[in-house]
N, C-alpha and C positions, 0 to 999 in steps of 0.2 A: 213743826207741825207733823203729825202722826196720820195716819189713814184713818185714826178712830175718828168718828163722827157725828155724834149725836146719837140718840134715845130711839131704839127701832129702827124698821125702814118702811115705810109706807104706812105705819098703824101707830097708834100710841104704845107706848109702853105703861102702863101705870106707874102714878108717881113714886110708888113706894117699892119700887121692883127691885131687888136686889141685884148690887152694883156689878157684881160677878156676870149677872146677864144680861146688863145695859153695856158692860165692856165688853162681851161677846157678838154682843149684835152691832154694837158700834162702828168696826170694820169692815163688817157689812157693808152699810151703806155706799161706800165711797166705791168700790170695787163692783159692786150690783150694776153698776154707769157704764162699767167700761166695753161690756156688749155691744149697748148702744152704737155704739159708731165705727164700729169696724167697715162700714159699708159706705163709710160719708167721704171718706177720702181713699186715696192709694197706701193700703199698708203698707211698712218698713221690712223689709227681709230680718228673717232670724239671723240672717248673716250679717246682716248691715249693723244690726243690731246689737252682736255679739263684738264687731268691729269696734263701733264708735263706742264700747264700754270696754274695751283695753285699751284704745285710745286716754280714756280716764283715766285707766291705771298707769297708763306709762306716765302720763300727768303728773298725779299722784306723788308717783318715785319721783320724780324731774323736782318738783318743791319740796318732796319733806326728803329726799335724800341729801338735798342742798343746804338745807336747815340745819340736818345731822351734822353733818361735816364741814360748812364753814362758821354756825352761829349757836347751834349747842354748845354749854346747858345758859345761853343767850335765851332772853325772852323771846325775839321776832328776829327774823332776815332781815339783813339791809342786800336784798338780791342784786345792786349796781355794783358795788363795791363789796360782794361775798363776804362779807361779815355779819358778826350777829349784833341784836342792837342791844345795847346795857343801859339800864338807868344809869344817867349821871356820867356816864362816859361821851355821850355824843350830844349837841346843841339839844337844848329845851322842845319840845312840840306842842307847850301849852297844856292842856286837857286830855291832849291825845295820848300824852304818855302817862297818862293817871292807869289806864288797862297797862303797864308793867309795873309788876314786884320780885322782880328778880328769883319769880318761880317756875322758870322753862315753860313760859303762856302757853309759847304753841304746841311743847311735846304733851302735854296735858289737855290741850284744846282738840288735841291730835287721837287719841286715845279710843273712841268708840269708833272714829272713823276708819280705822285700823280693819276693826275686826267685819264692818260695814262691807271694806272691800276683800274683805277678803282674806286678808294679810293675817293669819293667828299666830304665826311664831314673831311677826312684826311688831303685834301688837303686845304679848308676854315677853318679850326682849324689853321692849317700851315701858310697861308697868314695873319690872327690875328697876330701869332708870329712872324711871321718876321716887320709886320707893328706897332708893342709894342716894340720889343725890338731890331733890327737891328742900327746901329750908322755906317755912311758910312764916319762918318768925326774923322778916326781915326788917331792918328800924328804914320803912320805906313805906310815904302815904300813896294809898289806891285808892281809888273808884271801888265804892260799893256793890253797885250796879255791875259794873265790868266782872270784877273779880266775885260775885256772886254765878254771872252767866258764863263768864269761859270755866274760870276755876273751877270752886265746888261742883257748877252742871259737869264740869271735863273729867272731874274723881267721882261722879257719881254715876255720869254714863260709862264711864270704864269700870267701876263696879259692878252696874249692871249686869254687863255684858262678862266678867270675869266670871263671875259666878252664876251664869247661863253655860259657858264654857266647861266650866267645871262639870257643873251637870252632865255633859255629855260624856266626858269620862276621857276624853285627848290630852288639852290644852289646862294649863293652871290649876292643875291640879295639886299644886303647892302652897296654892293661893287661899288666905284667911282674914280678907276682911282687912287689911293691909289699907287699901286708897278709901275705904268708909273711914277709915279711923281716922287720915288726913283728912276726909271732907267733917268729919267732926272735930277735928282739932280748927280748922279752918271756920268753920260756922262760929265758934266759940268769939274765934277772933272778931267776927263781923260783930257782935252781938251788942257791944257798948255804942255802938254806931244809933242802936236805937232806941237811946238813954234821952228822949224831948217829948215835951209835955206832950204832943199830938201824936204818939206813936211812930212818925217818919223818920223815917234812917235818914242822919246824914249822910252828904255826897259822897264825904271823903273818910279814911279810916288809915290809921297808922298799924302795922301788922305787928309790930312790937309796943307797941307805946298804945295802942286804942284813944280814944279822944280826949282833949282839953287839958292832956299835959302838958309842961312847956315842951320837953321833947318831945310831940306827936306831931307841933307844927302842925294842926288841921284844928278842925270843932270852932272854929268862928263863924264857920258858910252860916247863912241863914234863909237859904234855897235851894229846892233841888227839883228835878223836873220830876212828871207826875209818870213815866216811863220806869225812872230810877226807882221812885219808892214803889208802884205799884208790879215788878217785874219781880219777884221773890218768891212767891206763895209756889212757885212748881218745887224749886230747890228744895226752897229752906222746908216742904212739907213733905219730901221726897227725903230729907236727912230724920225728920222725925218719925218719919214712919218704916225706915231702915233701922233707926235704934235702939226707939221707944223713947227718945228726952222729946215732949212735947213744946219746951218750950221755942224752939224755933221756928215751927208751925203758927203758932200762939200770937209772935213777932211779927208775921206775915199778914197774916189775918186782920191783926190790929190795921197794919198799915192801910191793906185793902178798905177795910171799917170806915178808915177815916177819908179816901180820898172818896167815896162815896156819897158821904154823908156832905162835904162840901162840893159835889160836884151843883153849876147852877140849874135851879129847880125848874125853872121855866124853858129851859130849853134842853136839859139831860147831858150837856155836854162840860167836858172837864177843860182845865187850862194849859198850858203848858209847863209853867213853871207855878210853885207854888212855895209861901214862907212855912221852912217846919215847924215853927216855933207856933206862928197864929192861926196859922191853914187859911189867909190871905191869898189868893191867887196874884201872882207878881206878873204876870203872863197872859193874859186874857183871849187871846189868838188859840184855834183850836181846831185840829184837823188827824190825820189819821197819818203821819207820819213822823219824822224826828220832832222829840221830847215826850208823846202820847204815847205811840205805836204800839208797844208791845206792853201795855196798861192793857186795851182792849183785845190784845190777843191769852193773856193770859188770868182772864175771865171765864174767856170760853174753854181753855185749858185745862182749867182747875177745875172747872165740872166736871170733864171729861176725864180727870184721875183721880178725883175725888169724889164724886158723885154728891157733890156739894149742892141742892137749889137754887140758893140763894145767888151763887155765881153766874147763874146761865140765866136768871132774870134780871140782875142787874147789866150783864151783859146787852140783853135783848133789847133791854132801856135804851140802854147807849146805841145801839143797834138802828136800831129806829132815828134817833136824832141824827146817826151820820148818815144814814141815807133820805133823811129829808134835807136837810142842812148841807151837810159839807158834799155831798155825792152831785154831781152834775155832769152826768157821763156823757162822753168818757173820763173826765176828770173828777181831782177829789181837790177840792181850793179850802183853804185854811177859812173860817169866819171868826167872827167875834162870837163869844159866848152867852154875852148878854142883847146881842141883837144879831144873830144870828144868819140871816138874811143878808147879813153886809161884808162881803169877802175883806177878808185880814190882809190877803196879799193877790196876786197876780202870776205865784209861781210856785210848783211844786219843787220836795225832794225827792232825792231817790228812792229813801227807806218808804217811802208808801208803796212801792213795789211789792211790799211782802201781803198787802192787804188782801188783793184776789186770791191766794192762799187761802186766807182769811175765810174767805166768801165759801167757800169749796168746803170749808171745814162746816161752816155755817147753813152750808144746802144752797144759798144764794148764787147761782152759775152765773144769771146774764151779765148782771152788772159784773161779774170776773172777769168774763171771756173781755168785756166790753174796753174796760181799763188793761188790761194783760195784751188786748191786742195795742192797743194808743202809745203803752212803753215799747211794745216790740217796735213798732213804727220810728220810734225817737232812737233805740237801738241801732236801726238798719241804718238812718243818716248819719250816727256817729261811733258805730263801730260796741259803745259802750252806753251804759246811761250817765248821763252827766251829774255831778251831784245834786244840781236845781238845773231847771229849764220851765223857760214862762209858758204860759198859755195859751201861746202863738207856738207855743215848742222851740222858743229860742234857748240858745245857753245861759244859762244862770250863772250857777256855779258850774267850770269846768272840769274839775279833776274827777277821777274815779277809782276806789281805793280797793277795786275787783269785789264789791260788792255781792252777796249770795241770793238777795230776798226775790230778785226776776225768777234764777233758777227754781226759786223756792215752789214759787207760785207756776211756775212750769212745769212741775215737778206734777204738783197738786190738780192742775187743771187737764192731763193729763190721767190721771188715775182716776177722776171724774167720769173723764168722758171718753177714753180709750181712743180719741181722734189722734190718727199718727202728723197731726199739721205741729201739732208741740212736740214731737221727735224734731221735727224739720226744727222749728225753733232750737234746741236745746243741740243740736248739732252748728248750727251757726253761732251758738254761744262757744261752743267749745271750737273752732274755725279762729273765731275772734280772739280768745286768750291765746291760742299759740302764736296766732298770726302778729297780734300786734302788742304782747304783755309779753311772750315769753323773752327770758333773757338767758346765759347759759349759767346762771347761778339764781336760777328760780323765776318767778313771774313779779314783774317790778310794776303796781298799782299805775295809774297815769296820770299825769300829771296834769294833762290837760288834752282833751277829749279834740279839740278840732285842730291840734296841729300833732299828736300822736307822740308826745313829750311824758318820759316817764320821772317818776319819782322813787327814790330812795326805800320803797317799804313792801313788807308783802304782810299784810296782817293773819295774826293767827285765826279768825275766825276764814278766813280764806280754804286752808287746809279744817278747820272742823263741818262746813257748812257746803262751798261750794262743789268740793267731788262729791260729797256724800249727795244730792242734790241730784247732781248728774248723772251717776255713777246708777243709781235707782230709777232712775228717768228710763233709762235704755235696761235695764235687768229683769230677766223675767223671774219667777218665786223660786227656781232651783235654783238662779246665782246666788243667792243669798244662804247663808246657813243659818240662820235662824229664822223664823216670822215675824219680819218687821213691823205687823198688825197688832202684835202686844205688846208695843213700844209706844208711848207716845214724844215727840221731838218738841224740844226747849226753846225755846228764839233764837238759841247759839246751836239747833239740833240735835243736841243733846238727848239720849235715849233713854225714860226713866219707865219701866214694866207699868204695863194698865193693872195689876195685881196687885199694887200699892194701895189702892180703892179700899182693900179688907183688912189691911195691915192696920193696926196699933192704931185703930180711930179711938183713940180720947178724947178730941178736939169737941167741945158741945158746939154742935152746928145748930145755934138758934136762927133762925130766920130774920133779919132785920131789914128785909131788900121791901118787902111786902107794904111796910107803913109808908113809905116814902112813893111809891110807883101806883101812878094810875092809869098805866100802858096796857090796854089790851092787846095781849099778844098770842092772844091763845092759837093764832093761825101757823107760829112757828113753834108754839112750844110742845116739847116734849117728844118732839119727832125727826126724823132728819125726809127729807120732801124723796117724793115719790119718784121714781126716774119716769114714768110715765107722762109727768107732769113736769118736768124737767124737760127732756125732750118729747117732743109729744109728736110720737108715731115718725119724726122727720132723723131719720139721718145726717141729714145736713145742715141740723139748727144751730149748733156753733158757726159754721161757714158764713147762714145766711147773718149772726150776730158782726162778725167780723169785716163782714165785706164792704157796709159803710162807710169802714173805719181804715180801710185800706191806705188811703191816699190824705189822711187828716192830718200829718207832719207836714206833709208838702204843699197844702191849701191851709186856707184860714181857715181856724175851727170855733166858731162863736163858742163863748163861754154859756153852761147853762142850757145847752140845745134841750134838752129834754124839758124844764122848765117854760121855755118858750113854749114849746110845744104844746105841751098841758094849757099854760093860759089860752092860745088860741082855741086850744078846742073848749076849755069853760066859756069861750064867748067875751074872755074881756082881753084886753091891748094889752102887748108885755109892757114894760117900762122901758122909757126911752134912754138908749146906751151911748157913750160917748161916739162910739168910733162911728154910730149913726146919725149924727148928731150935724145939721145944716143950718147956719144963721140967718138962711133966706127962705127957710121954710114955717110958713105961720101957725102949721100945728104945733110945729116943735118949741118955738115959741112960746107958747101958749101955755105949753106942758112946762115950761119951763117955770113960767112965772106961780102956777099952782105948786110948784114940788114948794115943800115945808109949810104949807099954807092950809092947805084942804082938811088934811087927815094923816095922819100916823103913817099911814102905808104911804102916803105922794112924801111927807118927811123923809121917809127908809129909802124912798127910790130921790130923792133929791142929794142926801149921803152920800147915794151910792154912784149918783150920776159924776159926784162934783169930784170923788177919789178915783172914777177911771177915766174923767177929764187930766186930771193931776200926772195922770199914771202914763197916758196916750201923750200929755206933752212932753214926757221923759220919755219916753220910745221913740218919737220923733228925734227928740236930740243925739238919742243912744243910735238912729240908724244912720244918722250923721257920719256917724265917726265909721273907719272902713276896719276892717280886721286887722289879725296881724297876718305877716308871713311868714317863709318859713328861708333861712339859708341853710343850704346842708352840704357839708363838706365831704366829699363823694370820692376824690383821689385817696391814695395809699398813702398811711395807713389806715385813716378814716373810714373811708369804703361805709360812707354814709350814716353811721353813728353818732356824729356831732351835730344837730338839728340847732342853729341863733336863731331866736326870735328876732323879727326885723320889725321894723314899722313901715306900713306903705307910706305912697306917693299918691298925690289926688291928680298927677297927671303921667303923662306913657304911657305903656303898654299893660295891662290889666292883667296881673298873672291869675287871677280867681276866672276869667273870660276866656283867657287862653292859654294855649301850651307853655309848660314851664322852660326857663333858659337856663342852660350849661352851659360853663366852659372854664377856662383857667384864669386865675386872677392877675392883676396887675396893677400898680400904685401908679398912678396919673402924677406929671410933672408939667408946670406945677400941683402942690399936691395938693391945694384949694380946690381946681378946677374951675377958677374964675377968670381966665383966660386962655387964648388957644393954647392946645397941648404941646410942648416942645418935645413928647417921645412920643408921634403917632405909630411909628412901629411896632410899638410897643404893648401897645392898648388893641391894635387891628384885630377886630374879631376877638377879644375876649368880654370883661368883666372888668371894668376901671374902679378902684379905689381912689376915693378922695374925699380931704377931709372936710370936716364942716365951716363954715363961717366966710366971714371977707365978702359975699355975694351971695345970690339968689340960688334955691336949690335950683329953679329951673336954666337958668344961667349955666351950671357946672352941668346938667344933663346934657344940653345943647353942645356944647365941648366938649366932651368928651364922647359923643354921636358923631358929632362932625370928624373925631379923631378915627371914628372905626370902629367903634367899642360896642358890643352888643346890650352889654346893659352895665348898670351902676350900684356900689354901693358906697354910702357917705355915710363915715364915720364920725361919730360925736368928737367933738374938741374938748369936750368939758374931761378932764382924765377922772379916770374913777367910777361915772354915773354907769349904772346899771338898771335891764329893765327890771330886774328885782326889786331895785326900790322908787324907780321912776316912772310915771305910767305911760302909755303906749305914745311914742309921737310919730305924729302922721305930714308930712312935707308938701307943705303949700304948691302952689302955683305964685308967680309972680304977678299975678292983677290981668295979666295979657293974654292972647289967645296960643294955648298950651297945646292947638292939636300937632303939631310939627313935633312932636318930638315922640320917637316912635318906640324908644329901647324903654324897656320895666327898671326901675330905680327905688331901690331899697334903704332903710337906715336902719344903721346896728350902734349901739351904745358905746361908749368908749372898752368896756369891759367884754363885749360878745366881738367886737373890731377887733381888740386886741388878739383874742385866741386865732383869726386868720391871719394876722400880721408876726405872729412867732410861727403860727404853722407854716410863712413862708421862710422865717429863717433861718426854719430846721431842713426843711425839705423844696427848697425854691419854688416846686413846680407847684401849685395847690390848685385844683379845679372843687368850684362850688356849682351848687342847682339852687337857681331862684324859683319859688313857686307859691303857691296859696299855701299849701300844706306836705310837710315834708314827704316823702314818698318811702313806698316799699324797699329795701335793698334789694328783694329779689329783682326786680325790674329796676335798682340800679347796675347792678352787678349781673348780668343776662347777656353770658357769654364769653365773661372771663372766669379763668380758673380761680375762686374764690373757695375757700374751704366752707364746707356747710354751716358749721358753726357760726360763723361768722355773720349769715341770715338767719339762721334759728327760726325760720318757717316750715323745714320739714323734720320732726320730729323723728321722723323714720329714720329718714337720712345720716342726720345726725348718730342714731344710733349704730346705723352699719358703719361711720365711720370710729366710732369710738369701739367699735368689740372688736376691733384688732388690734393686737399687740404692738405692734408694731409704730401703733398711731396713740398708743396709750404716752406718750411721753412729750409728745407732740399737740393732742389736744392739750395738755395740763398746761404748756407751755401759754399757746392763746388764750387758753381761757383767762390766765393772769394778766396776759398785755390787752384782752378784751375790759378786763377789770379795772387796770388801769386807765387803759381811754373812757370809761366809761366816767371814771372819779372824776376828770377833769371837766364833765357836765354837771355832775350832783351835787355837788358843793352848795352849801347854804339852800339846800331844799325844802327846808323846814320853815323858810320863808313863806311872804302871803302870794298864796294859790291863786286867786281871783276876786278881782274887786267889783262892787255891785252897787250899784243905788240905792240899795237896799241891804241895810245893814245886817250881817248876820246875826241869828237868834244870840238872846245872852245864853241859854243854856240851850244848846242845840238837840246832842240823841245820846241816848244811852249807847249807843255805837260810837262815838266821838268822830261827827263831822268834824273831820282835821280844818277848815279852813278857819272856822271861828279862833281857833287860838290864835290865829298866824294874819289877822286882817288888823293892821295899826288904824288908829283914829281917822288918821289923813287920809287913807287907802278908802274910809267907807264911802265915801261922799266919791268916787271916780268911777269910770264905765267899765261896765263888766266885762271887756274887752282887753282892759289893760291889766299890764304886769303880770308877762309871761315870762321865765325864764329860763336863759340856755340853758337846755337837756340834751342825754342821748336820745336817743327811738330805734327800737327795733320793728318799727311797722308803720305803715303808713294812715293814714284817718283818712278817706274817702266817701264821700256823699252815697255814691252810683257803683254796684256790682262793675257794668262795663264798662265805666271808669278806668277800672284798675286794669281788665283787660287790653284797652286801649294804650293803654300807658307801658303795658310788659310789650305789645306789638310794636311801640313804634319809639322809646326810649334808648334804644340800641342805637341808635344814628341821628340824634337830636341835634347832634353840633360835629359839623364837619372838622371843625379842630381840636375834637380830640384824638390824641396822639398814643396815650396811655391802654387806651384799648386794645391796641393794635398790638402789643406788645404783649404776647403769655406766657407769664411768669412761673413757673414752677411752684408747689405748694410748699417746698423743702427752702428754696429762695426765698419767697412769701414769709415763714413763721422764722428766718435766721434775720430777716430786717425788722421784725416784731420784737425779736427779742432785745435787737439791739436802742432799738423805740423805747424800752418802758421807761430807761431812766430821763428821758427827755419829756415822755407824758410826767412823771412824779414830780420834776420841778415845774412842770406846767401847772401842776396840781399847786405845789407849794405856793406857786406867785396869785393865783387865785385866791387862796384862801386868808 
């Protein structure tokens, strides 16, 4: 999304203005705001300013330096295990690996972002490599959709901007039209993709073979989400209007054409999935996030570089329906298409993040601010946004794959309205990725949002999307060397000249939007809205939007608040909602017996009453069940990088209530722990291991209390079972009264057991931290000489230690034995991420929500709670700012028996027992896998 903005600012433009001066004024708009509010909040120092935007850039180097050197001319990082990722060489990811073709994604996803920061001999070193060693005619099917938005947008905002460069008369002045000629060789390749009777590209495409040969292996799908086909028209009309071959453009258009004309009439809203073959909607569920999302963003888009009509009213269509329909701020809930009114689900994902973006481009601020504040909030309790989380703000989906579309809209809301409170945001964004992503071979995605567990991946759109994002966030108009205002950004951010407007229009833009719409919209068309009317006279009308909304993660937020609202003031009664819902109440009653009886609307609210009956009985059962926790392996050489997922206990000490428990571990004799302990020595004051079965869990707590033991963990008997493919188990009580037994008692799988039972018999001593959620290193390690790297929370730091020579031979050392402790958690991470009552979409985002590929039949039907597994972390996931303060103040002396503290080890001692460690982590790794 680009700072251009709509058609004038405050006046009409006339509709036939030439496009040269509707993209002149369009930048306008959005920058006209930023006045406004310099007075509403505490400005950010130019210094602070200038700070936290090297900050980026050291960022920046930190991932794509890491990329160069351990995973080029590799698709993507595997930043755990500092490799790069190849099709075909490492386990399957489903879907997810449809965005690789073994054409260096990210150095090409990488490319405008270059010169964005800054970087120009970076960025012409870069376009060398990808024009030496790039092969786009690999026998390897991709994603259309994917390889349309990183690829071709990655060769054509690098064209861009090469030939901006050259202009100036510095940089690339060698440079001829070289990465168009790839993005034309590439478009080519898409092209048979859109060889079905309805114009819709298939999903999938072979880059040597194209569709429906036997060797293409693809061209059977006969669906594809309505994001996929309708997300083209910037590229492919950005390639034709670079050339002069129309027919790319031509291909886009169609597509647009057709999901248009089948969107449903009665309510203006599209579906998620749709057949290319009949233009059937397979998907009926419809909302403003994965499958849609960037369908409706690149409507308004394609106006805006095109100077197209017919886009920005059919846009406006759509406009209207989602803010009647699916908008119910601060939330945006998926509904049905042909009944509208009756929410499809109970929970968002992330990608609708990118919408208040959206709104900003669109002139629509409040409902921005409104939703941009609701995800910050869900942000601040979990560090990240979670892929899904319900409408209570619980977690849905947990992992997070460093997602950009927040920053996006941060970015944008922001440029709006010039309030420096989205600095504070967009600084706590960047806080977050070093603090709990970074790792010392890049920023490793998460795994899972509430216990701070990462995963194996750092996607390219990470590096084309999220610095750039931030990076401008804090920049004022000299950091930048070119005017980022005649540029507009692709969904992958991708930079393509607002100049292309005048270029090579052959396309007949007949009007077809007109026959079909009977929206007056005259009140947005044509204009981008007035800042006066925007903010009106107040300084502080973002603030006063925001401030309702302060505390709505951590209270219950009824769904639809604004709708309530409204009916009360029309004078009539909302409809009665489950969670209000009494069976000794005679009105409710009453209401009850009329829903599907009366009239149409008491049927819609009868529907509706009886699926978040359905919905609230599954919550209830889901609040049942207790989380997981966390076991973290915290002695040497671990030093807190090993985080097991444990299952709680429904009785002891409640580590989510209270303080977590330290100390060294020890195997209970007998090892059942169904009778008194014959080694209480042994067990005094630590952490007793014992195994499962023979007796009652609370039975073996009891014993093992009585013996001395601070607290427990019970290992599974079953060998083999893993929480990877088992789902969460939680340890009864025995029928009896359970408050006697005071120590916190945990269970780890036979497979998460196992790695402390070798970590004892490499290294005897092994102290673990039981707790709700695994915790920061820095506050494990607060006080002992630990080398920085090793916490990889102070980036600074880090750095002064790495620019001496001296320690040049020494980091490289850690960093391998980091890499290998690291392997012996990632292993089989391409497994299922998180399970839901609600089954993942069949066709999720043109972003490729990784979980859908990796969630088995049996996994859907389980709680979203379960099947979490053993990870590293380099960070902790915390609710409460003071939390974590609390926990660096008083973690230092948690357990009077630890021994290991006391003793400080030299950093030369430290990485010469590292070294000797790796070959004991690599067969660790071996019997794992």
């Amino acid at each position: 999304m680009s700072g251009a903005g709509g058609r004038g600012c405050g006046s009409p433009v006339p509709q036939r203005a030439p496009w040269s001066l509707v993209a002149a004024t369009a930048a306008f708009c959005l920058v006209s705001a930023t006045s406004v509010w310099t007075a509403g909040a505490e400005p950010m120092s130019r210094e602070e300013k200038q700070k936290l935007g090297n900050q980026v850039l050291e960022m920046f180097d930190h991932a794509y330096g890491n990329y160069m050197e351990h995973a080029y001319p590799a698709d993507e990082l595997m930043p755990l295990t500092c490799r790069g990722r190849v099709r075909g060489q490492e386990p399957s990811r489903g879907d997810v690996d449809d965005a690789l073709g073994k054409f260096s994604l990210t150095l090409i996803d990488s490319l405008d972002t270059l010169v964005v920061l800054n970087k120009t001999k970076e960025f012409e070193d870069a376009v060398r490599k990808v024009l030496r060693d790039v092969n786009l005619d690999n026998d390897v099917v991709v994603s259309v959709f994917e390889t349309n938005i990183r690829v071709l947008g990655g060769l054509l905002g690098g064209h861009s901007l090469a030939i901006m460069l050259k202009e100036k008369g510095e940089y690339m002045q060698w440079y001829n039209d070289e990465l168009l000629q790839m993005a034309k060789q590439l478009g080519y390749k898409l092209l048979p993709a859109f060889n079905t009777t309805s114009g819709l590209p298939y999903p999938r495409i072979n880059l040597k073979f194209g569709i429906r040969k036997p060797e293409a292996r693809t061209g059977t799908e006969t669906d594809t989400c309505t994001a996929c086909a309708g997300t083209l028209i910037l590229e492919f009309a950005a390639l034709s209007r670079f050339t002069g071959a129309t027919i790319f453009e031509e291909y886009a258009r169609k597509a647009l054409d057709f999901l248009w004309e089948k969107r449903q009439r009665s309510s203006n809203l599209v579906g998620v999935t749709i057949n290319i073959h009949t233009g059937d909607w397979v998907r009926k569920d419809s909302g403003v996030g994965a499958g849609i999302d960037s369908y409706y963003e690149y409507l308004l888009k394609a106006y805006v570089l095109l100077g197209d009509d017919s886009f920005l009213e059919r846009f406006n269509t759509h406009y209207d329906a989602i803010m009647r329909y699916i908008s119910q701020p601060p939330l945006l809930l998926d509904v049905h298409i042909h009944k509208p009114m009756l929410n499809a689900r109970t929970w968002m994902d992330a990608l609708l993040a990118f919408f208040p973006g959206l709104q900003v481009l669109k002139g629509d601020i409040r409902p921005a601010i409104e939703t941009h504040e609701m995800l910050y909030q869900v942000i601040k309790k979990h560090n990240f946004l979670p892929e899904a989380f319900t409408t209570d703000f619980r977690v849905h989906w947990a992992q997070h794959p460093l997602r950009p579309e927040f920053a996006e809209s941060t970015y944008f809301l922001y440029k709006a309205t010039g309030d420096p409170y989205y600095l504070e945001v967009g600084k706590t964004l960047i806080e977050n990725l070093n603090k709990y992503a970074r790792v010392p071979c890049g920023f490793a995605a998460m795994k899972d949002v509430r216990t701070g567990s990462h995963e194996d991946r750092m996607d390219s759109f990470f590096l084309a999307e999220m610095f750039k994002y931030l990076y401008l966030l804090f920049a004022d108009k000299e950091d930048i060397i070119f005017d980022i205002e005649d540029y507009i950004f692709t969904t992958e951010a991708h930079l393509l000249p607002l100049w292309l407007s005048t270029t090579n229009q052959s396309i007949s833009k007949k009007n077809t939007t007109s026959e079909y719409t009977e929206l007056d919209d005259s009140n947005f068309d044509w204009t981008c809205p007035n800042t006066q009317i925007l903010f009106p006279n107040d300084p502080l009308y973002a603030q006063s939007i925001r401030e309702p909304l302060k505390n709505v993660v951590d209270k219950s937020c009824p769904r639809g608040i604004i709708r309530v609202e409204e009916s009360f003031r029309s004078g009539a009664k909302p409809p009665l909602r489950a969670r209000d819902f009494m069976a000794t109440n005679p009105e409710h009653l009453e209401i009850l017996k009329k829903m599907g009886a009366a009239s149409s609307i008491d049927a819609e609210d009868g529907l509706r009453f009886m699926q978040e009956m359905i919905e609230l009985s599954s919550q209830q059962q889901k609040e049942q069940q207790l989380p997981p926790r966390a076991v973290q392996i915290v002695s040497h050489p671990f030093f807190g990088r090993v985080v097991l997922t444990a299952g709680p206990a429904q009785f002891g000490l409640d580590l989510s209530k209270h303080k977590e428990t330290r100390g060294f571990v020890a195997s209970s004799k007998p090892y059942n722990g169904c009778s008194e302990l014959t080694n209480p020595e042994a067990v005094m004051g630590k952490i007793a291991l014992i195994q499962r079965g023979q007796c009652m869990f609370a039975e073996k707590a009891r014993n093992i209390q009585n013996a001395g033991a601070i607290g427990g963990i019970v290992i599974d008997d079953n060998e083999g079972s893993s929480s990877d493919t088992a789902p969460l188990f939680q340890m009864a009580g025995d029928g009896k009264d359970t408050d006697d037994i005071k120590i916190p008692m945990l269970f780890l799988f036979s497979k998460e057991g196992s790695i402390i039972l070798d970590a004892i018999r490499e290294y005897e001593e092994v102290e673990v931290l039981l707790s709700d959620k695994a915790k920061d290193r820095a506050a494990i390690l607060k006080g002992k000489m630990i080398p920085s790297y090793i916490i990889n929370s102070n980036p600074e730091m880090e750095n002064e230690e790495q620019s001496s020579p001296e320690n040049d031979s020494q980091n490289q050392s850690a960093e391998q034995v980091s890499s290998s402790s690291q392997e012996v958690d990632s292993v089989d991470q391409e497994s299922s991420e998180e399970n839901s009552l609600n089954s993942p979409p069949e066709s999720l985002s043109p972003a490729d929500m990784d979980n859908a590929a990796s969630i088995s039949p049996s996994e859907q039907t389980s709680n979203p709670t379960e099947n979490h597994e053993t990870t590293n972390l380099n960070g902790e996931c915390t609710d409460l700012d003071n939390q974590l303060q609390e926990q660096s103040e008083t973690e230092e002396d948690s357990n009077p028996n630890v021994s290991w503290g006391k003793k400080v080890q030299p950093i030369d001692s430290i990485l010469a027992d590292w070294n000797e460690d790796i070959e004991a982590f690599e067969m660790m790794e071996k019997d794992e896998l």
